[in-house]
C-alpha positions in Angstrom: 107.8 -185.2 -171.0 104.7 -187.1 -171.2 104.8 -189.2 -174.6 101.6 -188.7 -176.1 98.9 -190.9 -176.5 96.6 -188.6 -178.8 96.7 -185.5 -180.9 95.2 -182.5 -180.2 92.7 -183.2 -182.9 92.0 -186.7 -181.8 89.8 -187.0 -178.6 85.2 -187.2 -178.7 82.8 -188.1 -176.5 84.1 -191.8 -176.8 87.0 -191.2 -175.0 85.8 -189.6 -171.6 86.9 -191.1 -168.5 90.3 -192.1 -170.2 93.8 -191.1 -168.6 95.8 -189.2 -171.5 98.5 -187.4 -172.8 99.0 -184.4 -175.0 102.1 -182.5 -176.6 101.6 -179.1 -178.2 101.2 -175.6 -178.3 99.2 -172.7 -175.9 96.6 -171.4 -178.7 95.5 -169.7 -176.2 94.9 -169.0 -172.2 91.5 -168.0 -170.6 91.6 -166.8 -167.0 88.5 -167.7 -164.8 89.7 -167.0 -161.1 90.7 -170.5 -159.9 90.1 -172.2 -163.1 92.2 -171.4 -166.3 91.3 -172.9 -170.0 93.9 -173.5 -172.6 93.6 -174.2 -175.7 96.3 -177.0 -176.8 97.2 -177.1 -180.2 99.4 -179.2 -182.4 98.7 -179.6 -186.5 96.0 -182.0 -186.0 93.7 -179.6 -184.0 92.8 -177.7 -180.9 91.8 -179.5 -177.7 90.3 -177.7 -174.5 92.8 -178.2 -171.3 91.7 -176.9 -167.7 93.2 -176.1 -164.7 91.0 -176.3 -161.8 93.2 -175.1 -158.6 91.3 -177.7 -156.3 92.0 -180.8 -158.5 95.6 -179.5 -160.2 98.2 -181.5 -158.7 101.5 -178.8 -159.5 101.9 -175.4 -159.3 98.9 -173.5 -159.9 101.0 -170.2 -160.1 103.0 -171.2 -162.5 100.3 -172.1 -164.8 98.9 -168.5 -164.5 102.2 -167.4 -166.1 102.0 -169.5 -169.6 101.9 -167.3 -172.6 100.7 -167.9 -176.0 103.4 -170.4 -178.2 104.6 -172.1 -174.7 105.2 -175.8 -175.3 103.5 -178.2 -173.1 102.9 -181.8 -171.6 100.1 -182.7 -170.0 98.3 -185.5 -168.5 94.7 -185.3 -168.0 91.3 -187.4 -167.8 88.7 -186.5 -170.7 85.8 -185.3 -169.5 82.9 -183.6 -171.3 82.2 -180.1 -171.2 78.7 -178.8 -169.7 76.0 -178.4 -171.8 76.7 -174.5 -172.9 80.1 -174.6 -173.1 79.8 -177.4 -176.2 81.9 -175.9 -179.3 80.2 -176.8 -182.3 83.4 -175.3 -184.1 85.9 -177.4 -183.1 85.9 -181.2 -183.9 87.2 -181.4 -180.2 84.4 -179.5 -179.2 82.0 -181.6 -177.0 84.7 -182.5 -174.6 87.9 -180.7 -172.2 91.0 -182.5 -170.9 90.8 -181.7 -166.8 94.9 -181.2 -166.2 96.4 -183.9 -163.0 99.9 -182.5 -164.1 101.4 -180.3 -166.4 105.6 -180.1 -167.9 106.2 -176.7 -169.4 108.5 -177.8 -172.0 109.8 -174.7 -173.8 108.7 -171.2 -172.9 108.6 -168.4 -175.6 110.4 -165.5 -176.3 107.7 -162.6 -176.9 106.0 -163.0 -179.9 107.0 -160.6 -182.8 103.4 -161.0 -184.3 100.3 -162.5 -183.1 100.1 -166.0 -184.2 96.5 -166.5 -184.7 96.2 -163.0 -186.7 97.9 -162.9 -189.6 97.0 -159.4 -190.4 98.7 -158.1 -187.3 102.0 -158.0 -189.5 103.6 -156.9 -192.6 104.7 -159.7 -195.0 107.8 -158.9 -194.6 108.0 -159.3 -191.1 106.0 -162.5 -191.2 108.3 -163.9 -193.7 111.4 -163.1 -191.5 109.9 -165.6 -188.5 108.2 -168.4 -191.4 108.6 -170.9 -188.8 106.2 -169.4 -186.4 103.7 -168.1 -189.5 104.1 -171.6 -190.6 102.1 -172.3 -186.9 99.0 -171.0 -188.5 95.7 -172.6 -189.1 95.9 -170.8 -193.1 99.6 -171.9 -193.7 98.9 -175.2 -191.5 96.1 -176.0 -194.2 97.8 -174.9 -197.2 101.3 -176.9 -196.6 99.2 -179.9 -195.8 97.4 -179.2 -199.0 100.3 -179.1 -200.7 101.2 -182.8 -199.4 97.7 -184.0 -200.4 98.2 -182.9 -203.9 102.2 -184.5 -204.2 100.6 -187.6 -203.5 97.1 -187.5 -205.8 99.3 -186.8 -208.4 101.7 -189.3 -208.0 99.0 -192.5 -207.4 97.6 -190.9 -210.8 100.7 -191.1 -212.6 101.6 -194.5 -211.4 98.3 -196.0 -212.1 98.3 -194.6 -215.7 102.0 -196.7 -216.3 104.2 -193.2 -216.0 107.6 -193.5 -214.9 108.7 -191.3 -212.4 112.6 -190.3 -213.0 114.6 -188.0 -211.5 116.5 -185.8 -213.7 120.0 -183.9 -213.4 119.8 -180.3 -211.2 123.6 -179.5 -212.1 123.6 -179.7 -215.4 124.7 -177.6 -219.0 123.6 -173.7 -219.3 121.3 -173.3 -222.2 119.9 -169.6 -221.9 116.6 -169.2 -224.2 114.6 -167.1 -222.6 115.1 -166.1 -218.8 118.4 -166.3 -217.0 120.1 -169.6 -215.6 121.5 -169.9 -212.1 125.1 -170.5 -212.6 127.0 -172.9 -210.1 130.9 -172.8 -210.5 133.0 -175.7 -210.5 135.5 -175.9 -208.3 137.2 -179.0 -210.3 137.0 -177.3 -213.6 137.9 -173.5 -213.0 136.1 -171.2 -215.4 133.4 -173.9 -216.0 129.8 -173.6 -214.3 126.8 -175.8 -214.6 123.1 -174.3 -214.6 120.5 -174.9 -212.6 117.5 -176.3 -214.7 115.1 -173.9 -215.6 112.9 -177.2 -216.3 113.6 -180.7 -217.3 113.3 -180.1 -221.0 115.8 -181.3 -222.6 116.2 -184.5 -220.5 112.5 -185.6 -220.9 112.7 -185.5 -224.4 115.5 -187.4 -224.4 114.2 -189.8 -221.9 111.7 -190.5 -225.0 114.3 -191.4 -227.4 115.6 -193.6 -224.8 112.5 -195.7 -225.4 110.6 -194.5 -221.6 107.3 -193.8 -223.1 105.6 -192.4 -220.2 107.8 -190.2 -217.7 107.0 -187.4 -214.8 108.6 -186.2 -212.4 107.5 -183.5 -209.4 110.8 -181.3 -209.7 112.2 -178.0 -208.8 113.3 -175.5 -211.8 114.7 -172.5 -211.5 114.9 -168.7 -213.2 117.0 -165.6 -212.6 114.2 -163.1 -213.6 112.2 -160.4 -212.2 109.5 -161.5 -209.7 106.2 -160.9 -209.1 103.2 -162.4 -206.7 102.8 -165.4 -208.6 106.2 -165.9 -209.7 109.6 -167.3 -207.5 113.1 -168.3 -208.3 112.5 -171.8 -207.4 109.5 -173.3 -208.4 107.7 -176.6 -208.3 106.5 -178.0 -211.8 104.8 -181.7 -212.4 106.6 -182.6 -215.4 105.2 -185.0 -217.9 106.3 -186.3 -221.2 104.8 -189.4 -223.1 106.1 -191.0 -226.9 103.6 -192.2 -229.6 100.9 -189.5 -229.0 99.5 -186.6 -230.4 97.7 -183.7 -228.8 94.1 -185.3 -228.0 96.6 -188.0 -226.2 97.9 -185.3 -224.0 94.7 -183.4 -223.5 92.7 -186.7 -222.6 95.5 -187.9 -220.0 96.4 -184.2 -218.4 92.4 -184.0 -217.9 92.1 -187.5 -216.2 95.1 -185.9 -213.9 93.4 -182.6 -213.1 90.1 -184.1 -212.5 91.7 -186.4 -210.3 93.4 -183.8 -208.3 90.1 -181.4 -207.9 88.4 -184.2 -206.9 90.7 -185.6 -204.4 91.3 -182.4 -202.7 88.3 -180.4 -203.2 86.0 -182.9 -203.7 85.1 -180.8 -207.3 83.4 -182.6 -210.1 85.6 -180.5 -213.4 83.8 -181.0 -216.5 84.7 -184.0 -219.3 86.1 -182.9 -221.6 87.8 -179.6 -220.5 86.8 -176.6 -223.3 88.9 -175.2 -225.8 89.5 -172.0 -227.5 92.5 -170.7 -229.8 95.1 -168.3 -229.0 93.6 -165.4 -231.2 89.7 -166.2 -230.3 91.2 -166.1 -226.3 92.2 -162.5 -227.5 89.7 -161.9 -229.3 87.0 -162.4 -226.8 88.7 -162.1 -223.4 91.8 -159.6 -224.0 94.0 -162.9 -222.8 95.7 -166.0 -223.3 94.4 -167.3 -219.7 91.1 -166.0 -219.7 89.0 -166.1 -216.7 85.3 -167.8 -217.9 83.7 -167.6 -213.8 81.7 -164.3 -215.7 80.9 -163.2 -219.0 82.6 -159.2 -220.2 83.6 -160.2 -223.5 85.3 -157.8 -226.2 83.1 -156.6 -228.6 84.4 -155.0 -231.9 82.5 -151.5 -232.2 85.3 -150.4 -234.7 82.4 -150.1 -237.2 80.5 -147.8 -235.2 83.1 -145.4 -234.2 84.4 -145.1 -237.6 80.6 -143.9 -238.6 80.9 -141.5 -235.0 82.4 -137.7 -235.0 84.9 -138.8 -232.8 87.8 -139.1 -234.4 90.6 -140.1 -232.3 89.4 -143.3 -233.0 89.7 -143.2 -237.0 92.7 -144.2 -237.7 93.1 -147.3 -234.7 93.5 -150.1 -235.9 91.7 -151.7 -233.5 88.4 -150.6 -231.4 86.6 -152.7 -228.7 84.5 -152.2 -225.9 83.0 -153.8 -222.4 79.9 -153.7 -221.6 79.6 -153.7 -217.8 75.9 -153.9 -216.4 75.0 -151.9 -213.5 78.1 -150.0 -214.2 76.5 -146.4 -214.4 76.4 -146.2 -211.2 80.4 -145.7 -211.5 81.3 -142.1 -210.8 83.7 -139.7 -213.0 86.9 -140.2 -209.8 86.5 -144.3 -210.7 86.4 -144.1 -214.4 89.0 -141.6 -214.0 90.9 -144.3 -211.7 90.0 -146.8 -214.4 91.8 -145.1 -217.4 95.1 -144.8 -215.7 94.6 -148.1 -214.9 94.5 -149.1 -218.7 97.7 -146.6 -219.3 100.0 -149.2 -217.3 98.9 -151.0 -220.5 100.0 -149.1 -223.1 96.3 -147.6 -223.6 96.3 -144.1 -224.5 93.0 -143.5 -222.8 89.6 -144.6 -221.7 86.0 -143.6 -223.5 83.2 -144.6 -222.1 78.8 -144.0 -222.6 76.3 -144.8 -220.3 72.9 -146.5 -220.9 69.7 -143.8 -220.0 66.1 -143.8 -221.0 67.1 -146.2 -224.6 70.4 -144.1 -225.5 73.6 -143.5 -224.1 74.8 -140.2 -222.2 77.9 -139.0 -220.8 81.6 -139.5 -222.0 81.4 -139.5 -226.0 78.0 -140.1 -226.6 78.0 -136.8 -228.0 80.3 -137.6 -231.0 77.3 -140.6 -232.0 73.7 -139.6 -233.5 70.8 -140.6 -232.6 70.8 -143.7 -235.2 74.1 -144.0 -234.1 73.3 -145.1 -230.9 70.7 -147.2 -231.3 72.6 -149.4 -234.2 75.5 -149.4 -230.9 72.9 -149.8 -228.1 71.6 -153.2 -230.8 74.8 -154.4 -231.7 76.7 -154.4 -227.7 72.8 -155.0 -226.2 73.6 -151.8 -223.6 70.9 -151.0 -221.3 69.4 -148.6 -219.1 72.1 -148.1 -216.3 75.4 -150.1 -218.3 78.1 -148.3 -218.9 80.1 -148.9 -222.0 83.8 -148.9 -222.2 85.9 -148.4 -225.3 89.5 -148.4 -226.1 90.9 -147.6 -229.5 94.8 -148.2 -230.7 96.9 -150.9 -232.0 95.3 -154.8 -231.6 98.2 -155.7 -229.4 97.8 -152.7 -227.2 93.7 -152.4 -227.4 93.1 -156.6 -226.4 95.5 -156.8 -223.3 94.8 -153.7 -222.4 90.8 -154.4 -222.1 90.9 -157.5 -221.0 93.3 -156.3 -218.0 90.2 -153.5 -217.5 87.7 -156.7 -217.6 89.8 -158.6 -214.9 90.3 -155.1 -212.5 86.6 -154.6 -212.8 85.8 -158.3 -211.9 87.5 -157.7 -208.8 85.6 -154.6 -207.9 82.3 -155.9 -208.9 83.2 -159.9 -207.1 82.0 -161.5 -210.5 84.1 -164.3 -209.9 82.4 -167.2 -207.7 85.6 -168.5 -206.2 84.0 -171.8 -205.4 83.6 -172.7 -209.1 86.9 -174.0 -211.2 87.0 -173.1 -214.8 89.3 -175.0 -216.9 90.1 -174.0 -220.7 92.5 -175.2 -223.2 94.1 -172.4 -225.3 95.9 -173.6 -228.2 97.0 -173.1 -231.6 99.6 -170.8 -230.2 102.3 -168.3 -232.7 105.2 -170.3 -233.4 107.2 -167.2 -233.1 107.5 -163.8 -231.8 109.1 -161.1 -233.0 111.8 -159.4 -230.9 112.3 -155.8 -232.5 115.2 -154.7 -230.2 117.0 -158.3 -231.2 115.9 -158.1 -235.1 115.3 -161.8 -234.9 112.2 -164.3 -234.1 111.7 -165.6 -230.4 110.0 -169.0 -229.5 106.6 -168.1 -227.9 107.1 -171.3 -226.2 110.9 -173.0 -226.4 112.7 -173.9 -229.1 111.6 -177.4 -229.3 107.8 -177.3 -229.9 106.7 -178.5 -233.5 104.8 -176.0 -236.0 101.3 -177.1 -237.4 101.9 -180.2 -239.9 100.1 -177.8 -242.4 102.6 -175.3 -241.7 105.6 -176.7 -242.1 106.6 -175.3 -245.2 105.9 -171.8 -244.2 108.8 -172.1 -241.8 110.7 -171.3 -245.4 108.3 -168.5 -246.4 106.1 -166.8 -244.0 107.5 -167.8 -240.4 105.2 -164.8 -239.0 102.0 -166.9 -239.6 103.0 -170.1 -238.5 101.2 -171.5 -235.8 102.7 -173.9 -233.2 101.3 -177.4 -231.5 101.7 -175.3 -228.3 98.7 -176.0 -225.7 98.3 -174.0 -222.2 95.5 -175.1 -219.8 94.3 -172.0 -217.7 91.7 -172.2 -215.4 90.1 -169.4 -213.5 92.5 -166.7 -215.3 95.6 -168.6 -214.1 97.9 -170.5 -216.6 98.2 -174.0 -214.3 100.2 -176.2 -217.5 101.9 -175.7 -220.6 103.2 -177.7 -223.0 103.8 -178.9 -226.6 104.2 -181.2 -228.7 108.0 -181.9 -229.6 109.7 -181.7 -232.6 111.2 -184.9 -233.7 113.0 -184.6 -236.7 116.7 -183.2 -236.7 116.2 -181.0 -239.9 113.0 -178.9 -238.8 115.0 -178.9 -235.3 118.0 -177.1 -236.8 115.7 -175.2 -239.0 113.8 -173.5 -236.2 116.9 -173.2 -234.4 118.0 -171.0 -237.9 114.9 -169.2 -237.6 115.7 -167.8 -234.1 119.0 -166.3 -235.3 121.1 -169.7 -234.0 123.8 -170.7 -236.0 124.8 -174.3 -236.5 127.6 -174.1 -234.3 125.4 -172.5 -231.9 122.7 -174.9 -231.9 125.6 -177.3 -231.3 127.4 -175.7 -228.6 123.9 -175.2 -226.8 121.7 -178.1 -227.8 124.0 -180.2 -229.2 123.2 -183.4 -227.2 119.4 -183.1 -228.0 120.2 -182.8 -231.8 122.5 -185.4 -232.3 120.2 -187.7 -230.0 116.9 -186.7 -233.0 119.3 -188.4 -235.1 119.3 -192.0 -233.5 115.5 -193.2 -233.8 113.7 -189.9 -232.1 109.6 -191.3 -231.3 107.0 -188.6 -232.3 106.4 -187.5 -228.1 105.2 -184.2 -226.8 104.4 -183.1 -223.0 103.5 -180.6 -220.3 104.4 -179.4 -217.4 102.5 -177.8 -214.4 102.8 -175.4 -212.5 102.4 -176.9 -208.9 102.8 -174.0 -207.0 100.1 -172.1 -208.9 97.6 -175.4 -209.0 98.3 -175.5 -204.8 97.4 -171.7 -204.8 93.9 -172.2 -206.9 93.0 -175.6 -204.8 93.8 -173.6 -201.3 92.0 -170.2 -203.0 95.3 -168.7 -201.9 95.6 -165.4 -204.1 100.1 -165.0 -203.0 101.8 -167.7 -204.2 104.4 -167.6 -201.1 101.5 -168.9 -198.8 101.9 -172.4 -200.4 105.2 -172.7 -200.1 107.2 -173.3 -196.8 109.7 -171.0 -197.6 109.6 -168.9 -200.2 111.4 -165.8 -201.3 110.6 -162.3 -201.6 109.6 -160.3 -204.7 113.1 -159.6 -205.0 114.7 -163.0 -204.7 115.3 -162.2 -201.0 115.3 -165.3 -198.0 114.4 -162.9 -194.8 114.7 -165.7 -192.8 118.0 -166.9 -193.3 119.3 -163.5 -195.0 119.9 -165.3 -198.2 121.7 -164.4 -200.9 124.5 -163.5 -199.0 128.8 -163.1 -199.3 131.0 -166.0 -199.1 134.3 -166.6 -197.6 137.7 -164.7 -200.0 138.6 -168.7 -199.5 135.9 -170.5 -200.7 135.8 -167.4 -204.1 139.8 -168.0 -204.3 138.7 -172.2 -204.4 136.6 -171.4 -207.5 138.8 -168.7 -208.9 136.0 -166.0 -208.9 136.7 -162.0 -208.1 133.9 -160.1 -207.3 133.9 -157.1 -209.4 133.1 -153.7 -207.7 129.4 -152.4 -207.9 129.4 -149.4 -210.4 126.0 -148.3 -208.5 
């Protein structure tokens, strides 16, 4: 093997007439008679290699018979291409590498999939050979992305005095909310440790332990149900910081994102980020990560179909509409598409009008008089050729249910510019939830996050309407963080826990160490964490979350390329005293 003295995305103009050597891959192989062009590729780049039969100093004939993915070693002299073979699209592109001598040093098996096509295979198959799709220029990009981002976030951390610390992966099960991974002891049979789902616990106890300022870039990890965006190990920058209160979080988590857009995609966010509450989000955009790249906001028209002859509406208790302009030109086989599409929401149905010549036609403009229409045609500002979309039913079924219909039609109509980055803050979250088939309050965040100071005593009497010091920051319809501010005394601690049907002992078996710990000196401190995955997928305009990470998993938990999960030895289950029970399926 020739040891290289450049990469394949290295050599200009300035170094013609120099002797090299290059390392990499066939990109690909152009046949001209007696001369052949390669493209040589490693991760730096492409460079232009040729074989002229007179000059060649090996076996022409064996060059003939390289393939795509063959691994060579060449040495060369750079020379520069004639005038109309310049490509302007490759930074390599004003000069070739004429070939003196050649190693072919691993030959490919044929190719499964094409390597510069993605599209020439299912996922599935593609995920089955990841180290070859891991070859391409997309994947190439993205996992180098992913690098550039690990580091901008770290030099932003470290500069702004945060500590990074590592924190435990084996560690105590403390289900709230999606499943742990269990890992069984072998030492203490019948005893597992969890994987983390995230850091929580130990962060906040890093701030009683008097480290103000703490990250860490870590992996957590859930046993749920999966979906594009979502896999059961994840990335997440975790951050935690004592002596602060929310504009203390906001202020430093903007610094970092700023930082990050701007070192990556040289992006200019805005300063400060906006804000909107949890209700208003729902209120206007049908979602708690609302996508501000176009407008479609919710519009009440309750008022107006309550005056209308159409009465399926009367007794919702909710009724809101879209506007969509242009959108007459949809026929009745999309709208028809469109309603089912709200019925994977809960929606019963979807009405609709259209704007014509100052009043609205089609759909249930029948059920609306003339003065009617014109108060509904003021209040929404319809027009000649919009179309006006209206579901009616309960609040929580009506706003998720439009503002899913507002996200589908965004899509078909490409209202969102994916060169512009919209960050928002949504906060003043619920405290609670209410889980009907439990009978007992959830945490809309965790367990840990402090109510509203004003609030606090509702925790005794209306726990419904208290509202939380929980903060997400979405940007472009994607929740990127989410965090909270903690709560640091022991007694509204054990009172929340009460609240979500724990008993003492309970809190104690599962939380124990956290309570006792809000007993010795506890700072005020609250935090966030990121998802890193999902803030690599926005940076790389990536819309699968599996094409940012090297190896990812299937929807259904599933490694194709190692075929994991898989069985285990009778020995190493008899070592950890487990017996597999029998599927009943």
């Amino acid at each position: 093997m020739y040891k290289r003295t450049h990469t394949c995305g290295e050599l200009r103009k300035d170094h013609i007439d120099e002797t090299i050597h290059l390392n990499g891959w066939v990109n690909t192989v152009r046949l001209h008679g007696q001369v052949i062009f390669i493209d040589l590729r490693d991760r730096y780049g492409k460079t232009q290699i040729v074989f002229n039969s007179e000059d060649y100093n090996g076996d022409f004939v064996a060059v003939k018979k390289l393939s795509m993915e063959d691994v060579l070693s060449i040495k060369g002299t750079v020379q520069s291409r004639s005038e109309g073979a310049v490509n302007p699209d490759m930074s390599t592109g004003e000069i070739e590498v004429a070939v003196d001598s050649m190693e072919l040093l691993s030959e490919t098996a044929p190719l499964p999939f094409v390597i510069t096509d993605r599209e020439s295979a299912l996922e599935d198959l593609r995920l089955k050979y990841r180290y070859l799709e891991l070859r391409t220029d997309e994947l190439q990009k993205n996992i180098l992305t992913r690098h550039k981002t690990y580091q901008a976030v770290r030099s932003y951390l470290s500069d702004n005095n945060f500590v990074e610390i590592e924190t435990p992966t084996l560690m105590k099960s403390t289900p709230e909310g999606a499943r742990d991974f269990l890992v069984p002891s072998r030492i203490h049979h019948g005893k597992f440790y969890a994987l983390p789902q995230s850091p929580q616990l130990y962060k906040q106890i890093l701030m009683i332990s008097g480290f103000d300022r703490y990250f860490q870039i870590v992996k957590c990890f859930r046993d749920e149900d999966f979906r594009a965006d979502r896999q059961p190990e994840f990335t997440q920058i975790d951050v935690e910081m004592s002596f602060v209160d929310e504009e203390d979080i906001y202020s430093n988590m903007e610094g970092l994102t700023r930082h990050i857009f701007k070192e990556l995609n040289d992006v200019d966010l805005p300063d400060p980020f906006p804000r909107i509450t949890y209700a208003d989000a729902l209120a206007k955009y049908g979602s708690d990560k609302p996508d501000t790249r176009y407008e479609l906001f919710l519009n009440d028209v309750k008022e107006f179909t309550d005056r209308s002859e159409f009465n399926a509406f009367k007794s919702a208790e909710s009724v809101k509409a879209i506007v969509l302009p242009g959108g007459a030109k949809y026929s009745r086989k999309i709208i028809d598409g469109l309603t089912d599409f709200v019925k994977k929401y809960k929606a019963k149905g979807l009405t609709w009008m259209k704007g014509e010549n100052g009043k609205l036609s089609g759909g249930i403009a029948k059920f609306f008089d003339e003065n009617l229409q014109s108060d509904l045609i003021h209040a929404t500002e319809i027009k000649d050729g919009d179309i006006i979309f209206i579901i009616g039913d309960e609040k929580t079924v009506v706003e998720p249910a439009l503002g899913a219909l507002r996200v589908e039609i965004a899509k078909r109509e490409g209202l969102a510019d994916p060169n512009i980055y919209k960050p928002l803050w949504v906060t003043s979250f619920p405290m609670f939830e209410y889980d009907e088939v439990e009978n007992r309050y959830t945490a809309m965040h965790h367990p840990f996050t402090a109510p509203h100071q004003d609030d606090i005593e509702k925790l005794e009497t209306d726990p419904a309407s208290v509202l939380s010091r929980g903060y997400d920051l979405t940007m472009n319809g994607h929740e990127i963080a989410g965090g909270s501010i903690r709560i640091h005394s022991p007694e509204i601690q054990n009172k929340v826990f009460s609240l979500l049907g724990l008993s003492l002992e309970d809190a104690k078996e599962k939380f124990g160490f956290l309570v006792e710990a809000l007993t010795y000196g506890a700072p005020p401190h609250g935090g966030i964490a990121f998802g890193f995955d999902r803030l690599v997928m926005i940076l790389t305009g990536s819309n699968n979350i599996r094409d940012v990470i090297a190896f990812p998993k299937t929807t259904s938990a599933v490694s194709l390329m190692d075929d994991a999960p898989n069985t285990v030895s009778s020995q190493q289950l008899n070592e950890l005293g487990i017996q597999i029970k029998p599927d009943k399926n």
